[in-house]
N, CA, C and O atoms as a GROMACS GRO file, in nm:
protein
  584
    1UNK      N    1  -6.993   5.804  -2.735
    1UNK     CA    2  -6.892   5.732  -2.808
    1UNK      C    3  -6.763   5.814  -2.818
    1UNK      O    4  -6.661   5.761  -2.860
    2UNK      N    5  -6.766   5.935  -2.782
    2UNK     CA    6  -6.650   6.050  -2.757
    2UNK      C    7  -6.511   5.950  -2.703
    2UNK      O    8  -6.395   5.961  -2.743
    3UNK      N    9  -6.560   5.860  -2.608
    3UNK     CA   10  -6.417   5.829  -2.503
    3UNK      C   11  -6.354   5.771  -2.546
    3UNK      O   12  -6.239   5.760  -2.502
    4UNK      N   13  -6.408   5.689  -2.679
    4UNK     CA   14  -6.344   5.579  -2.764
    4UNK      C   15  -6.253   5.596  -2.888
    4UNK      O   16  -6.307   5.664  -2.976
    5UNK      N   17  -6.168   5.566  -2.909
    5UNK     CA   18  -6.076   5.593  -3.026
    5UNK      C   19  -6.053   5.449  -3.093
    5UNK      O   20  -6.048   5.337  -3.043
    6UNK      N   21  -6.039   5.499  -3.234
    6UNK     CA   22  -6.027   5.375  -3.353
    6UNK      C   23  -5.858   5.332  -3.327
    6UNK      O   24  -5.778   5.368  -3.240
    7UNK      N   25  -5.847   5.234  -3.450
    7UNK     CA   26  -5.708   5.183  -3.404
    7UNK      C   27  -5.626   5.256  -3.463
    7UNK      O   28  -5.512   5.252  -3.417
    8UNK      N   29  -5.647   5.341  -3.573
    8UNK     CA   30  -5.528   5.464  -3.585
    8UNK      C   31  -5.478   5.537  -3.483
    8UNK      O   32  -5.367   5.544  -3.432
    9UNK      N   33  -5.605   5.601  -3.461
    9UNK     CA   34  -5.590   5.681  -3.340
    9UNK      C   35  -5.511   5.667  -3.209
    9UNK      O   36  -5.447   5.746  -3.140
   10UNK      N   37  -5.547   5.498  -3.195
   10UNK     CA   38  -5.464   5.449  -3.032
   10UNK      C   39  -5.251   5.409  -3.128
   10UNK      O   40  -5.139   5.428  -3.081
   11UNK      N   41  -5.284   5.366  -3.232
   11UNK     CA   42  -5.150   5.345  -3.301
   11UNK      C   43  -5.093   5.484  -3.269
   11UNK      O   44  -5.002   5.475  -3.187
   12UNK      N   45  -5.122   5.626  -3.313
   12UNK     CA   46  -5.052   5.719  -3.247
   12UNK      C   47  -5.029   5.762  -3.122
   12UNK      O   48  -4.923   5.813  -3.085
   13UNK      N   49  -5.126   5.742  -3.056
   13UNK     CA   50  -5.098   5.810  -2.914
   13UNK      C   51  -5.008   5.676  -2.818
   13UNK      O   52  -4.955   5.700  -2.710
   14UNK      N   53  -5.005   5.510  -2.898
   14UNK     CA   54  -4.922   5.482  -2.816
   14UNK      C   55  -4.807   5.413  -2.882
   14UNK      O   56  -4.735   5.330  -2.828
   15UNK      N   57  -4.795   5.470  -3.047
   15UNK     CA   58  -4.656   5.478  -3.074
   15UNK      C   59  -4.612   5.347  -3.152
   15UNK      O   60  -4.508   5.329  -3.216
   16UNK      N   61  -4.734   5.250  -3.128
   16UNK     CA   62  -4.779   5.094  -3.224
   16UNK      C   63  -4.795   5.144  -3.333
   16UNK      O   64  -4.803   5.267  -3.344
   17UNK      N   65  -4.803   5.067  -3.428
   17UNK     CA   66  -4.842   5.050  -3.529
   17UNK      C   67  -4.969   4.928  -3.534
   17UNK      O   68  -4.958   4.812  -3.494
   18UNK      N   69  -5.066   4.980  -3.583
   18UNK     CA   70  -5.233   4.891  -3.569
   18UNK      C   71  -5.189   4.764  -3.621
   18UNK      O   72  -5.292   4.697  -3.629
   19UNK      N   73  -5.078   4.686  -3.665
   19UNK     CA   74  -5.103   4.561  -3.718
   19UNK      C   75  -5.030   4.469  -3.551
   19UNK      O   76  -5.037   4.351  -3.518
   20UNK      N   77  -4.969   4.582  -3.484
   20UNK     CA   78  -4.880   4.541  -3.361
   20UNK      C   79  -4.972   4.534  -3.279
   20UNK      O   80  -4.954   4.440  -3.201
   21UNK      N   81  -5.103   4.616  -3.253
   21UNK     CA   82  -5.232   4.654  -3.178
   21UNK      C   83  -5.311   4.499  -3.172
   21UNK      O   84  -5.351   4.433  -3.076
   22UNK      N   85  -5.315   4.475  -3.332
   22UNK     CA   86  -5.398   4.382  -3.359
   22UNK      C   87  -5.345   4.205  -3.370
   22UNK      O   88  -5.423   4.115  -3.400
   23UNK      N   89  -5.219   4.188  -3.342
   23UNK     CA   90  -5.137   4.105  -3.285
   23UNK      C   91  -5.112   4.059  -3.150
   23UNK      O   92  -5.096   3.941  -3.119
   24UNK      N   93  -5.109   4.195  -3.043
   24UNK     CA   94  -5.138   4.168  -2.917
   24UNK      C   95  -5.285   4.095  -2.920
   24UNK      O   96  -5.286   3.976  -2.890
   25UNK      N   97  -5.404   4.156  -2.952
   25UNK     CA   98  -5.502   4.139  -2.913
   25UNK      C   99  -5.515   3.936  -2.993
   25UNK      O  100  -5.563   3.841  -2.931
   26UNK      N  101  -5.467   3.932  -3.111
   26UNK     CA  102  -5.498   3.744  -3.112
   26UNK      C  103  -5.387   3.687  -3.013
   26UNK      O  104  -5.431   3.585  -2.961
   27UNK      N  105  -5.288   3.710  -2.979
   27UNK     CA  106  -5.200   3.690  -2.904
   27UNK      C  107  -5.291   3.671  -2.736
   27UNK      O  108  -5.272   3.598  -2.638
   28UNK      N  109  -5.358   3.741  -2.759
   28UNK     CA  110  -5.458   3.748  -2.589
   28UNK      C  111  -5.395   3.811  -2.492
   28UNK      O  112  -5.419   3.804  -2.371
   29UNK      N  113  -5.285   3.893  -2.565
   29UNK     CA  114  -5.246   3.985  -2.452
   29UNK      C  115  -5.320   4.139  -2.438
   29UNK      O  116  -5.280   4.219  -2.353
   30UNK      N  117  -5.420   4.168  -2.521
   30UNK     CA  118  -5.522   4.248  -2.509
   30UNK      C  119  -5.660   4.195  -2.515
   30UNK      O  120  -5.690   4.109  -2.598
   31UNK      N  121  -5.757   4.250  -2.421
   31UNK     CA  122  -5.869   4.174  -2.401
   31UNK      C  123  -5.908   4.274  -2.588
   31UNK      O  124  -5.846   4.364  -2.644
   32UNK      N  125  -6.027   4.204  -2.624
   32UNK     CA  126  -6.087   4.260  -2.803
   32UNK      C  127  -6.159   4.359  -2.752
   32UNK      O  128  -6.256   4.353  -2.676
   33UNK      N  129  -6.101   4.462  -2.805
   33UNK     CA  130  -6.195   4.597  -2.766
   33UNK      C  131  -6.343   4.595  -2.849
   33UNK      O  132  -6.364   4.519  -2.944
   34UNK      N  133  -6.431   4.680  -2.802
   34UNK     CA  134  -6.556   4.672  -2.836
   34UNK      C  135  -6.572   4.755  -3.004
   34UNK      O  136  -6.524   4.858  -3.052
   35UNK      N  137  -6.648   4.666  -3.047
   35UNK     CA  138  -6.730   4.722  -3.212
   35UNK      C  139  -6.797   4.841  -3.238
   35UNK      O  140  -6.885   4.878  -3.161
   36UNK      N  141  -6.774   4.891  -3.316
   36UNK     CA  142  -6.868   4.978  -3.372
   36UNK      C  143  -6.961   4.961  -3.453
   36UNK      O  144  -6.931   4.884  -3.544
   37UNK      N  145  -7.086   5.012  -3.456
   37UNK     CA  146  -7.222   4.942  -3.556
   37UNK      C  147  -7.099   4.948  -3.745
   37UNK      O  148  -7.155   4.909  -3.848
   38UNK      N  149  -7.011   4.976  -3.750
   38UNK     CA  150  -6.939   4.950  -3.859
   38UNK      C  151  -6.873   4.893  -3.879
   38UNK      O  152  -6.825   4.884  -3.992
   39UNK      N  153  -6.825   4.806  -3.752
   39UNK     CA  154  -6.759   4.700  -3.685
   39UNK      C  155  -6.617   4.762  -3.687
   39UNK      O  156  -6.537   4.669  -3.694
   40UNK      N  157  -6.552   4.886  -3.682
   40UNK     CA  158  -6.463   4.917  -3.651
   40UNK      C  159  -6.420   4.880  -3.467
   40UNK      O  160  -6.493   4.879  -3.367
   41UNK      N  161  -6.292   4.856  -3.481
   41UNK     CA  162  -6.268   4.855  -3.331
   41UNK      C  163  -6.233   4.970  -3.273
   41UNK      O  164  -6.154   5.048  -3.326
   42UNK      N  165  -6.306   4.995  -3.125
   42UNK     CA  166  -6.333   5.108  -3.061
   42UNK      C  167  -6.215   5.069  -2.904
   42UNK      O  168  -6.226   4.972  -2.828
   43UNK      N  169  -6.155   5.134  -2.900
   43UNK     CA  170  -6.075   5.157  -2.766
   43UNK      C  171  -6.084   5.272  -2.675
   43UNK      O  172  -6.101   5.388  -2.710
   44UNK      N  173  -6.069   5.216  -2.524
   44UNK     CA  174  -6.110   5.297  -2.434
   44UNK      C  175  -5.960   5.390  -2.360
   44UNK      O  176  -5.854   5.346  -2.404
   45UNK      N  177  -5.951   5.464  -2.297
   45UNK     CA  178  -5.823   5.486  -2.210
   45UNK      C  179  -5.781   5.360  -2.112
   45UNK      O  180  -5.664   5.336  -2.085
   46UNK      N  181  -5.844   5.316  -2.085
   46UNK     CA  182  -5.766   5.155  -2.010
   46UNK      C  183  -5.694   5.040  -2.148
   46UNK      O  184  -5.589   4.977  -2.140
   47UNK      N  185  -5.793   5.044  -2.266
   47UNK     CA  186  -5.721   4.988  -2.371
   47UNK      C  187  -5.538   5.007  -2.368
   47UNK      O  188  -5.436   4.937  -2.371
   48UNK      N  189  -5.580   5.152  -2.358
   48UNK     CA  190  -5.445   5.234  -2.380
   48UNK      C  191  -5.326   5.168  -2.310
   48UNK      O  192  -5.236   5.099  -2.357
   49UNK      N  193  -5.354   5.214  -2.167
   49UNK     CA  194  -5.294   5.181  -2.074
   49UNK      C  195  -5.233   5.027  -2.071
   49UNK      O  196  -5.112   5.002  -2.063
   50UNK      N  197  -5.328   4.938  -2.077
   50UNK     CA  198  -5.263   4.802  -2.109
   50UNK      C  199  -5.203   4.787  -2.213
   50UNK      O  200  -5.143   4.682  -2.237
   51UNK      N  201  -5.205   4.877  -2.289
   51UNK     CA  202  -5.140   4.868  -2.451
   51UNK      C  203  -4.988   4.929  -2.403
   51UNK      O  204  -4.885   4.880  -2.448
   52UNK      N  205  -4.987   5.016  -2.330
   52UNK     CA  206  -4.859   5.072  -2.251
   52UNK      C  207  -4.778   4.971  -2.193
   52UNK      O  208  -4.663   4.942  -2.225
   53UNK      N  209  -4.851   4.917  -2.099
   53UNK     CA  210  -4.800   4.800  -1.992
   53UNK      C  211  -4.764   4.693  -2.083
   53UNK      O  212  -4.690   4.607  -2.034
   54UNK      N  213  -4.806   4.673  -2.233
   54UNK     CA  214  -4.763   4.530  -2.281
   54UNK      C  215  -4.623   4.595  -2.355
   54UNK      O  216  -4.528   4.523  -2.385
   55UNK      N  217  -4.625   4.736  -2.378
   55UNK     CA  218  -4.506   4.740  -2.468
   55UNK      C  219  -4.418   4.769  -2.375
   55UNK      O  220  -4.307   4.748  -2.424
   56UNK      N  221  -4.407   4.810  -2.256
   56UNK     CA  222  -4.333   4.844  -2.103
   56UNK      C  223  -4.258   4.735  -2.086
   56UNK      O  224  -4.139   4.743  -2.055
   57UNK      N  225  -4.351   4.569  -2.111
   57UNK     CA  226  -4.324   4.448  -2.031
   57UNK      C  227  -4.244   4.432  -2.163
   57UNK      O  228  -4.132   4.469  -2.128
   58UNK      N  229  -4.237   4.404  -2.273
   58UNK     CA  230  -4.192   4.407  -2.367
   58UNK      C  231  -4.048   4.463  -2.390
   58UNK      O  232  -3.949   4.414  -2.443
   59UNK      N  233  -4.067   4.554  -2.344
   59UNK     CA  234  -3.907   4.668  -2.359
   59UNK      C  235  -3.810   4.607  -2.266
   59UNK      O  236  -3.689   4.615  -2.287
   60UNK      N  237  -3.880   4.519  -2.119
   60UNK     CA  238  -3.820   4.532  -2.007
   60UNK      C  239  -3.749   4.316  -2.058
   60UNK      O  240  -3.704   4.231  -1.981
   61UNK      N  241  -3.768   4.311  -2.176
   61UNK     CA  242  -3.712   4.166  -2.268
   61UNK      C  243  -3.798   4.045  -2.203
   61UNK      O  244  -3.757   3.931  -2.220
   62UNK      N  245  -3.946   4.073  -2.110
   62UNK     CA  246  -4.088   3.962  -2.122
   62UNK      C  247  -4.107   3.853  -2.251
   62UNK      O  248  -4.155   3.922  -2.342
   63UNK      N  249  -4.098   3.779  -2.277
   63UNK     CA  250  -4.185   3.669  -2.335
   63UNK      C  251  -4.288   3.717  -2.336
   63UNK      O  252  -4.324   3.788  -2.243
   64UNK      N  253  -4.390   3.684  -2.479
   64UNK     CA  254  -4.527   3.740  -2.514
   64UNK      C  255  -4.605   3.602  -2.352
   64UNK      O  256  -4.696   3.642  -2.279
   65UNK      N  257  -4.555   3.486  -2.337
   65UNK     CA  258  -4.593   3.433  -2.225
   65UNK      C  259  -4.608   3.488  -2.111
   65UNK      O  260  -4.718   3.503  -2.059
   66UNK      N  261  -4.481   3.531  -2.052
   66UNK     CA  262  -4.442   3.581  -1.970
   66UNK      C  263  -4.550   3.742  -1.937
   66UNK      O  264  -4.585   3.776  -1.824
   67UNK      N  265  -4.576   3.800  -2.033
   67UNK     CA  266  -4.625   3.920  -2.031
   67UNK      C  267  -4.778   3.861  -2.042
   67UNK      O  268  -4.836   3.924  -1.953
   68UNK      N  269  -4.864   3.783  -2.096
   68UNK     CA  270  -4.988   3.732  -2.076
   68UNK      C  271  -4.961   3.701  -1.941
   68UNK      O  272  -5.008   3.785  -1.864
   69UNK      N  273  -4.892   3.594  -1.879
   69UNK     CA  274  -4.886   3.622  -1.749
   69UNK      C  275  -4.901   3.708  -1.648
   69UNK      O  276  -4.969   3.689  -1.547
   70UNK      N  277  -4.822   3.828  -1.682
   70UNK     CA  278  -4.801   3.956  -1.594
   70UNK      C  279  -4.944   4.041  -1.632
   70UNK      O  280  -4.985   4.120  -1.547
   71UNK      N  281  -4.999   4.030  -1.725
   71UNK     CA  282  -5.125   4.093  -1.778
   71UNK      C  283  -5.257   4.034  -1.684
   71UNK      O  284  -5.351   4.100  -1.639
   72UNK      N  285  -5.236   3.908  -1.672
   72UNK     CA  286  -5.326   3.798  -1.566
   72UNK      C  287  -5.332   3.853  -1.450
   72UNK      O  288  -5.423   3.899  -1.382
   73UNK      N  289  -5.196   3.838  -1.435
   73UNK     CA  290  -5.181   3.885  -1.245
   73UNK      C  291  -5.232   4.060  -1.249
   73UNK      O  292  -5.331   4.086  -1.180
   74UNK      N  293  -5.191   4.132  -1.296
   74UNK     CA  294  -5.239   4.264  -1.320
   74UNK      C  295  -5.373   4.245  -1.332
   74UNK      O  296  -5.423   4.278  -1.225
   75UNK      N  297  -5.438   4.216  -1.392
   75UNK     CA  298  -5.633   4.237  -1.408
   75UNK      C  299  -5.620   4.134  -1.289
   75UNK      O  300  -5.739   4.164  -1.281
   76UNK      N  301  -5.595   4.045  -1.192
   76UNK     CA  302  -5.617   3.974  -1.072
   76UNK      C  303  -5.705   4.066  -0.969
   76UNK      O  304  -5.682   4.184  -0.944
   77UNK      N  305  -5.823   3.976  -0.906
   77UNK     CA  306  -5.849   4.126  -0.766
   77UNK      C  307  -5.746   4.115  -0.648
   77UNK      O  308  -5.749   4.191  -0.551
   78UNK      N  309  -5.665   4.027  -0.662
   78UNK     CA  310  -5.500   4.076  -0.573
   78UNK      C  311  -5.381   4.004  -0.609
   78UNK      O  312  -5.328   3.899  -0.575
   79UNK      N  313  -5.361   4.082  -0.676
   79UNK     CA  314  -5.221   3.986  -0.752
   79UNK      C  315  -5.111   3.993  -0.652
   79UNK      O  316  -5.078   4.074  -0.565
   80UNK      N  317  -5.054   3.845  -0.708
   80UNK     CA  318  -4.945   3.822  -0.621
   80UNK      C  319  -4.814   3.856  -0.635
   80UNK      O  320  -4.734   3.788  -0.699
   81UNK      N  321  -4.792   3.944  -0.587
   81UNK     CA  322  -4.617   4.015  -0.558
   81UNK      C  323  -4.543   3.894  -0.540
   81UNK      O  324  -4.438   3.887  -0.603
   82UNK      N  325  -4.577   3.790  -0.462
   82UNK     CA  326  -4.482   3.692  -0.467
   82UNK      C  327  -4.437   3.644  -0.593
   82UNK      O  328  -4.320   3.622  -0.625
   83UNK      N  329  -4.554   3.627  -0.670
   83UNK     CA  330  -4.562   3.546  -0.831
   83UNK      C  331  -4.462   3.642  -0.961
   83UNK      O  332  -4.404   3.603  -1.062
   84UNK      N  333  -4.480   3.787  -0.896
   84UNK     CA  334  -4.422   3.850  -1.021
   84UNK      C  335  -4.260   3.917  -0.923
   84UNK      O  336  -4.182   3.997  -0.975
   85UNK      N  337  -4.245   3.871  -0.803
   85UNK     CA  338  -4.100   3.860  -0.782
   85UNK      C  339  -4.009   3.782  -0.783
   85UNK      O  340  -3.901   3.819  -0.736
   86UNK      N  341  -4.023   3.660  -0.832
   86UNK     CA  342  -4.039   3.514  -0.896
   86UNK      C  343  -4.018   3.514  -1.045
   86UNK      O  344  -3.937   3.443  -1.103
   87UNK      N  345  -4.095   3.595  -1.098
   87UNK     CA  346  -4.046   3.608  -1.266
   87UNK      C  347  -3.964   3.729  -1.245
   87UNK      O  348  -3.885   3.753  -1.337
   88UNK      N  349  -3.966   3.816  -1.140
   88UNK     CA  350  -3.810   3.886  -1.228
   88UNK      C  351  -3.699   3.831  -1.168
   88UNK      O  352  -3.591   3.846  -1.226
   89UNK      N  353  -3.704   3.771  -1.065
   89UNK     CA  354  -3.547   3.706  -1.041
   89UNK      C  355  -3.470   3.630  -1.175
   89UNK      O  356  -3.356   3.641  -1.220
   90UNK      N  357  -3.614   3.530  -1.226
   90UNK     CA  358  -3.548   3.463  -1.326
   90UNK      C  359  -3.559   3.533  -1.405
   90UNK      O  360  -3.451   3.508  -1.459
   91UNK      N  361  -3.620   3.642  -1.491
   91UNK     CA  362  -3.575   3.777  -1.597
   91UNK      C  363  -3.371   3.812  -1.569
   91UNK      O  364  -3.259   3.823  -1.620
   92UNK      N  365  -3.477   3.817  -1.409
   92UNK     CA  366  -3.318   3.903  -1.380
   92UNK      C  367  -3.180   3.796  -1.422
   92UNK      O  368  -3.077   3.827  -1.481
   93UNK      N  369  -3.222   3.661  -1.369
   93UNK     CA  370  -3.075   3.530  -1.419
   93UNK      C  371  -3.055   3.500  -1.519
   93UNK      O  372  -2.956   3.435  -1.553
   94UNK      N  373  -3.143   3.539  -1.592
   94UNK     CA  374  -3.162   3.531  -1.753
   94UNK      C  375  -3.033   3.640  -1.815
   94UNK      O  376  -2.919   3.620  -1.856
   95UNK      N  377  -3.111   3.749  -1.800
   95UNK     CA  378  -3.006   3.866  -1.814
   95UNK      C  379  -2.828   3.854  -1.785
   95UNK      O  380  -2.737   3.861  -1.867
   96UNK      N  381  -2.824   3.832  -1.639
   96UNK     CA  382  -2.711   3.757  -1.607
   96UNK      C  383  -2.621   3.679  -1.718
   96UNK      O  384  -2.512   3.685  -1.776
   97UNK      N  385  -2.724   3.613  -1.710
   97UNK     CA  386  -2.662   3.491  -1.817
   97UNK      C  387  -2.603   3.517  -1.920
   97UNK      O  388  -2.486   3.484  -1.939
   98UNK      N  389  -2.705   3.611  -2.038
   98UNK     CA  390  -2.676   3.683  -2.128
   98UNK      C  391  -2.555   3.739  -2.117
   98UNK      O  392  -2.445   3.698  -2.155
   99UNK      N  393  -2.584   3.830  -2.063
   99UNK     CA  394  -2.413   3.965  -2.041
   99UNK      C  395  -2.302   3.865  -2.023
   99UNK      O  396  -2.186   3.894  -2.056
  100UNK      N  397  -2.335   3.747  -1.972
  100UNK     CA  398  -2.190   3.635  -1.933
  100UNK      C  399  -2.161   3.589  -2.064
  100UNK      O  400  -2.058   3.562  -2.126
  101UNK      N  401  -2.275   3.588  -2.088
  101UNK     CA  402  -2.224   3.526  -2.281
  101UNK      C  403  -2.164   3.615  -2.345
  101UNK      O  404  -2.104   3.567  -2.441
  102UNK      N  405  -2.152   3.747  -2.332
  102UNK     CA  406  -2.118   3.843  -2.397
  102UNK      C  407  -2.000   3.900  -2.398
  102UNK      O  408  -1.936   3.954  -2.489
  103UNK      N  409  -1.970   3.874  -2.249
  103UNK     CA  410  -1.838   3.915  -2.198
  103UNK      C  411  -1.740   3.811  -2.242
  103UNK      O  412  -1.619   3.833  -2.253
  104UNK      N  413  -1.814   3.665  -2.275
  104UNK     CA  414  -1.730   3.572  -2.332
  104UNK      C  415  -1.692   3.624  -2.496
  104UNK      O  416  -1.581   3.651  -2.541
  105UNK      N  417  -1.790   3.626  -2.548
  105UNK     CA  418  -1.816   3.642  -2.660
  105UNK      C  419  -1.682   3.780  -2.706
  105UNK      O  420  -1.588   3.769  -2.785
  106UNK      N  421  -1.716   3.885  -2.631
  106UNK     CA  422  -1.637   4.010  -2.609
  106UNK      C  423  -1.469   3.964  -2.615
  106UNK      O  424  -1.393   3.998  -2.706
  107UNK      N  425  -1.433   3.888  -2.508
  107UNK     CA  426  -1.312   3.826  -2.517
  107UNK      C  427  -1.266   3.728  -2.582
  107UNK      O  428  -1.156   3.676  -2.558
  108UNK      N  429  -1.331   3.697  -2.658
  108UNK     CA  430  -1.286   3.584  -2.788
  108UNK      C  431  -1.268   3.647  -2.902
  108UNK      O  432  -1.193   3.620  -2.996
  109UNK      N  433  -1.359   3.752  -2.884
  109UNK     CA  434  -1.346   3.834  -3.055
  109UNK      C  435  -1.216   3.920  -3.046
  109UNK      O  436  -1.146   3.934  -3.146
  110UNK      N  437  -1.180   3.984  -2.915
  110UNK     CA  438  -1.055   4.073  -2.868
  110UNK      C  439  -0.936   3.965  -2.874
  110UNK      O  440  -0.832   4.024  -2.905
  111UNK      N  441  -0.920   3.853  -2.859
  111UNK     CA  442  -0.835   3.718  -2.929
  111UNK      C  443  -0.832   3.753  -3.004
  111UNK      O  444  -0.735   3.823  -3.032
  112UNK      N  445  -0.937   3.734  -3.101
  112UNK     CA  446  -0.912   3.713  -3.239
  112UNK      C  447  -0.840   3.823  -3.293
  112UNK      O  448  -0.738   3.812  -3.360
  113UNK      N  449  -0.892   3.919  -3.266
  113UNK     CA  450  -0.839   4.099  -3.340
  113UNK      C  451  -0.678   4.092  -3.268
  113UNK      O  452  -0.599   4.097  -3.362
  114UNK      N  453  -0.607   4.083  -3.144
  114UNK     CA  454  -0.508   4.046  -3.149
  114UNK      C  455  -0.444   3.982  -3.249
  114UNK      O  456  -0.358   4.040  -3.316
  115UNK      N  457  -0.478   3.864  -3.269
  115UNK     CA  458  -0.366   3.780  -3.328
  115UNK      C  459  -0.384   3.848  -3.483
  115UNK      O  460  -0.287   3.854  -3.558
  116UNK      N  461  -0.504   3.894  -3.519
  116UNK     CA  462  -0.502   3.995  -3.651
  116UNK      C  463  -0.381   4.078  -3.701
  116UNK      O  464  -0.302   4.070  -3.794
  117UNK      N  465  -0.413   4.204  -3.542
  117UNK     CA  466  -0.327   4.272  -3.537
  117UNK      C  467  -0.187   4.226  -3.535
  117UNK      O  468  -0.119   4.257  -3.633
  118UNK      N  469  -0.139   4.166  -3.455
  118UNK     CA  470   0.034   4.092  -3.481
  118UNK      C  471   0.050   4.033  -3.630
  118UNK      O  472   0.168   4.027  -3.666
  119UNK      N  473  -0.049   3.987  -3.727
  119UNK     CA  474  -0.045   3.943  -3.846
  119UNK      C  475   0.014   4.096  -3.888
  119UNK      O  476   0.132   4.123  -3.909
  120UNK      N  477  -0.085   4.176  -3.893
  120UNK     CA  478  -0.042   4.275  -3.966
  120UNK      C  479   0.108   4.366  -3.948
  120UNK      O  480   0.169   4.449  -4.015
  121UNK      N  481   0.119   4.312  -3.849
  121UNK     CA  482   0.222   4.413  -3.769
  121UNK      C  483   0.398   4.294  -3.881
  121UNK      O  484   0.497   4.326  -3.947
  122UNK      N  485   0.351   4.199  -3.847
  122UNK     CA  486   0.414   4.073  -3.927
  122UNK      C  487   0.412   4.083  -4.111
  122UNK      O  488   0.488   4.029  -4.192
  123UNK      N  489   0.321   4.153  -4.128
  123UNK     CA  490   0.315   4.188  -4.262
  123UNK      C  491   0.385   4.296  -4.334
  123UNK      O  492   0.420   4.306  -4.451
  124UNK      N  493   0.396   4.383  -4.219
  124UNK     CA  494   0.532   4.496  -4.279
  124UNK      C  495   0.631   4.418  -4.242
  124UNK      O  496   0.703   4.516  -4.263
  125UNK      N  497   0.690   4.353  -4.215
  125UNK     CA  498   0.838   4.306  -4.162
  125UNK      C  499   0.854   4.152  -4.322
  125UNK      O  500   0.946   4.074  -4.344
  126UNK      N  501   0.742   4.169  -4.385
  126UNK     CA  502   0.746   4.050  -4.524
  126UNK      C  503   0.746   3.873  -4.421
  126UNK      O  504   0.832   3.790  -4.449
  127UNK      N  505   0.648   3.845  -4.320
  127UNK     CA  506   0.642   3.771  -4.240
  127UNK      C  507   0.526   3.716  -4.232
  127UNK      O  508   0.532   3.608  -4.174
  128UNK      N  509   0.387   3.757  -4.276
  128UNK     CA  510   0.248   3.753  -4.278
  128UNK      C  511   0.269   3.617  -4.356
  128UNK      O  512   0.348   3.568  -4.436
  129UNK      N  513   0.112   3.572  -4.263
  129UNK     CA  514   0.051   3.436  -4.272
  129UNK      C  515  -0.105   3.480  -4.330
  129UNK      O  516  -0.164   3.587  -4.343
  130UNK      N  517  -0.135   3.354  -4.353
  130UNK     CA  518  -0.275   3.387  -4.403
  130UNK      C  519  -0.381   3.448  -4.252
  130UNK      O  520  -0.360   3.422  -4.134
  131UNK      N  521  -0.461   3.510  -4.294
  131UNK     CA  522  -0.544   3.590  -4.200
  131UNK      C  523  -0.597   3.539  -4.089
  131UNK      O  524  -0.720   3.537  -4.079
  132UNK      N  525  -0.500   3.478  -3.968
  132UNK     CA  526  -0.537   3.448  -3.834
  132UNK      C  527  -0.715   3.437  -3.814
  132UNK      O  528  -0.789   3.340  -3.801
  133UNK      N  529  -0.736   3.554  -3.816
  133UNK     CA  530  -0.930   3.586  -3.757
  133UNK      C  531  -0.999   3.481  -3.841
  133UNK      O  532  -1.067   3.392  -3.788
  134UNK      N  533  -0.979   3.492  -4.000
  134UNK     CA  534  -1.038   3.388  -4.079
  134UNK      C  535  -1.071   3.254  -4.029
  134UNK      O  536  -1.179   3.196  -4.016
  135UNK      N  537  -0.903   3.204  -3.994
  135UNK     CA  538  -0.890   3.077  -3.944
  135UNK      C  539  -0.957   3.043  -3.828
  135UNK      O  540  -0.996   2.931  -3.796
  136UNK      N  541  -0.970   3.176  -3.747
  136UNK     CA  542  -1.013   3.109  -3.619
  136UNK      C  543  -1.189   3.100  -3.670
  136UNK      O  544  -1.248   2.992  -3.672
  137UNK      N  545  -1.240   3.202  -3.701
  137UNK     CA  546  -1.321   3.187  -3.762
  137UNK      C  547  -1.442   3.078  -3.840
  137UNK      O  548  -1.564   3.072  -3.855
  138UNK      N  549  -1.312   2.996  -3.881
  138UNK     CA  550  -1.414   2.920  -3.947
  138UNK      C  551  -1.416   2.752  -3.918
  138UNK      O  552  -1.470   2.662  -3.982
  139UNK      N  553  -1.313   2.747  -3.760
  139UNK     CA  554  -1.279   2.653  -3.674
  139UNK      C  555  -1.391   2.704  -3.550
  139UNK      O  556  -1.382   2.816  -3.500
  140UNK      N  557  -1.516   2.587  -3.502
  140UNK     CA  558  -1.587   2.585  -3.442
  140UNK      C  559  -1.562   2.648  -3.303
  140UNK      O  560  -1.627   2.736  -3.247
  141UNK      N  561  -1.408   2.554  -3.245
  141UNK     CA  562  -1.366   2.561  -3.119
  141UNK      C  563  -1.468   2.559  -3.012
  141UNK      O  564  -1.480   2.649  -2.929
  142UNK      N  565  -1.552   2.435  -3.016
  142UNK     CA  566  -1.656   2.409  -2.907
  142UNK      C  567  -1.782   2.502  -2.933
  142UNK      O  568  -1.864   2.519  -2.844
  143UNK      N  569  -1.789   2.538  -3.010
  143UNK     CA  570  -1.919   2.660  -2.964
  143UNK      C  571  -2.048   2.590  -3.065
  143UNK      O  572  -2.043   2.532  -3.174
  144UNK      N  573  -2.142   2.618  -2.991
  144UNK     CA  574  -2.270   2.530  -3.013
  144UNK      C  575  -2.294   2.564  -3.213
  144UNK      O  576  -2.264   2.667  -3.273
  145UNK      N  577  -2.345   2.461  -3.260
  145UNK     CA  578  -2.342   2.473  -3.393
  145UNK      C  579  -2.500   2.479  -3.440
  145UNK      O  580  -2.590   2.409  -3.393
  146UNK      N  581  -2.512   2.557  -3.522
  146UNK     CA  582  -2.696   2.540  -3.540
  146UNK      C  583  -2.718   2.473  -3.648
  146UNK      O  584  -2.833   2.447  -3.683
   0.00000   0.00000   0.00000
């Protein structure tokens, strides 16, 4: 029973916290590690390892889907490279996408701080309007509303 470690134990060496351990595993992105006659849960070094690979897939911005997926094809007896070069293209257009939103996002807020700045610049000269950014602010201007 030496090879096996409790869920403290695997929480340190892979940096989880056991309620994150025990979330993957109802999640089904960890197969249920085996019992102890105390019914503690016992983990092996492959536990580990997939416990690595889910927080890896995780870091790399996976869907808990997406990563049950990649967990599938991984335990597969020949997983398909086609299947998981296929999910990162669309990871990868995803991403894309994102940063495009951002760069929008980036240049609307640099608008806004402009016309701030000229307020203020307008405010030593006894010329200031009410606070430009506010206004734009709290005018939708097309952007999706939740």
């Amino acid at each position: 029973m030496g090879a096996f470690l409790q869920i403290g134990d695997v929480a340190s060496q892979t940096g989880l916290s056991a309620d994150t351990i025990r979330f993957y595993e109802r999640e089904r992105l960890l197969q249920r590690p085996t019992r102890s006659t105390g019914g503690f849960r016992l983990y092996s070094k492959s536990d580990i390892a997939d416990l690595d690979f889910i927080r890896n897939a995780q870091n790399l911005g996976f869907s808990l889907q997406e990563i049950r997926d990649l967990v599938a094809l991984r335990n597969s007896r020949h997983p398909d490279c086609g299947q998981v070069e296929k999910m990162l293209e669309h990871k990868i257009a995803s991403v894309r996408g994102k940063i495009d939103a951002l760069h929008k996002l980036e240049r609307e807020l640099q608008r806004t701080m402009i016309r701030c700045q000229a307020n203020l610049r307008n405010a030593e000269e006894g010329k200031a309007e009410d606070c430009p950014a506010l206004s734009e602010i709290s005018q939708t201007k097309g952007r999706k509303k939740k």
